[in-house]
N, C-alpha and C positions, 0 to 999 in steps of 0.2 A: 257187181256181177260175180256171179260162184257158180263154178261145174255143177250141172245138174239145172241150171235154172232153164226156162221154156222159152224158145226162141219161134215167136209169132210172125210169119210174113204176109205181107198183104198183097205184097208183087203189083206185075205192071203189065199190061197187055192182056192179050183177047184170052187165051190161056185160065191164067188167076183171077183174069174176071169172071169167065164162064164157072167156073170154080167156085168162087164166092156166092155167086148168085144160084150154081145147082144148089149148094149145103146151105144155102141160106147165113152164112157165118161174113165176119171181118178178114178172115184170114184166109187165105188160099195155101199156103204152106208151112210148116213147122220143123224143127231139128231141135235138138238138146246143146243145150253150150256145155265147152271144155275148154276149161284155163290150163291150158299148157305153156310153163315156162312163163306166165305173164302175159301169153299174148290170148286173146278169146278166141277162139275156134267152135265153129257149131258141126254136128254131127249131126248129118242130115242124107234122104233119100231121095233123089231127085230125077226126072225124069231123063235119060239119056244120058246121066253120070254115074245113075246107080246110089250104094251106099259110098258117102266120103265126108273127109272132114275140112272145112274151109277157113283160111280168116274171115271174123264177120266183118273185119271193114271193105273188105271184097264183096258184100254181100247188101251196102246199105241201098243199092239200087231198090231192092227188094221192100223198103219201107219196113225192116226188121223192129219187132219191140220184142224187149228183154222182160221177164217175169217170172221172179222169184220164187220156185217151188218149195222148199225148205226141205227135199228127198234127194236122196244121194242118188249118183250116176253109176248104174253097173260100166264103166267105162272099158274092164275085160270083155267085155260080150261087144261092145261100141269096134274097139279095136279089132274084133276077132271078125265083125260082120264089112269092115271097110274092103269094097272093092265087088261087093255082092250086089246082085243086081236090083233094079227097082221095078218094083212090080203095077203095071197098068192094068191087068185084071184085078189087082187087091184093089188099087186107088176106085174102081169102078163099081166093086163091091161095096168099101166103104161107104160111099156116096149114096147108096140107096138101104145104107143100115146092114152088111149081111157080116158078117165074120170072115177074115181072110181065109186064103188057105194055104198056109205057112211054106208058103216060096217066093219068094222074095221079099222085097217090101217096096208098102208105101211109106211116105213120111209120116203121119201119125202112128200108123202100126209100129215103127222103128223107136219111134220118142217112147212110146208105150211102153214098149219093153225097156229101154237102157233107163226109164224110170219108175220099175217093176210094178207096173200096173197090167201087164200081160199086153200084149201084140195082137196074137191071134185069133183071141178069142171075142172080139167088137170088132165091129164096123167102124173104126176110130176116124175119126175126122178131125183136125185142128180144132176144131170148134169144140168138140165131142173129149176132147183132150182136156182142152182148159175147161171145161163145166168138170170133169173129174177131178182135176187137181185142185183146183182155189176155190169150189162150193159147190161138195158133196148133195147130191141132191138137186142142186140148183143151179141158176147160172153164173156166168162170169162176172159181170157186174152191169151197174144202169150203164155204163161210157163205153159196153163192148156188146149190148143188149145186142138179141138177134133173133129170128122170128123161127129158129129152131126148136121143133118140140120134141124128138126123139133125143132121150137118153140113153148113156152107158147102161 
């Protein structure tokens, strides 16, 4: 595991399932991991905590998987945005493709950015995140298929 890598949640309850099932994706949630001092921490946007950074073994309730991005973490901007709030009108945007409108954040707009793919400007979804990072063009792979047809 290395800073910058994309930390995919699938979560638990009526929430991340409705989640799952509007965006059609595996994942209901996402943050950026940060190796600080040895230990992993993910940077993430979360409903009713805002923007912050956790241990992820705090976080394996969530059915967290880890995935290698090979792109560096603006980790200045990570640090600069902790404590900012989280945005449920972006998250609601995203969800039907619209582009945020750069007040606050949801968790993919957030990963977007601190893995300079831009935030603001997609309707980023977990799902919508990882078809950008690991297959330009295309999807994530056959073992995360999903019956999403809007791209970045």
């Amino acid at each position: 595991m290395n800073s910058g890598d994309l930390v995919l949640f699938r979560g638990r309850g009526f929430i991340p399932w409705v989640i799952r099932v509007w965006t059609r994706s595996r994942w209901g949630h996402c943050g950026v991991l940060w190796i600080c001092e040895g230990q992993p921490l993910v940077i993430e946007a979360r409903f009713g905590m805002g923007v912050s950074a956790h241990a992820l073994a705090n976080r394996m309730d969530d059915f967290p998987e880890v995935f290698p991005t090979g792109r560096p973490m603006n980790l200045a901007l990570g640090l600069s945005q902790l404590g900012d709030w989280y945005s449920v009108k972006d998250a609601l945007r995203a969800s039907i493709g619209l582009p945020a409108e750069a007040v606050g954040y949801e968790c993919a707009e957030l990963a977007a950015d601190l893995l300079g793919l831009g935030g603001h400007e997609i309707g980023w979804t977990p799902q919508r995140l990882a078809n950008a990072i690991f297959l330009p063009g295309g999807r994530m792979g056959t073992e995360h298929k999903t019956n999403e047809t809007s791209e970045p």
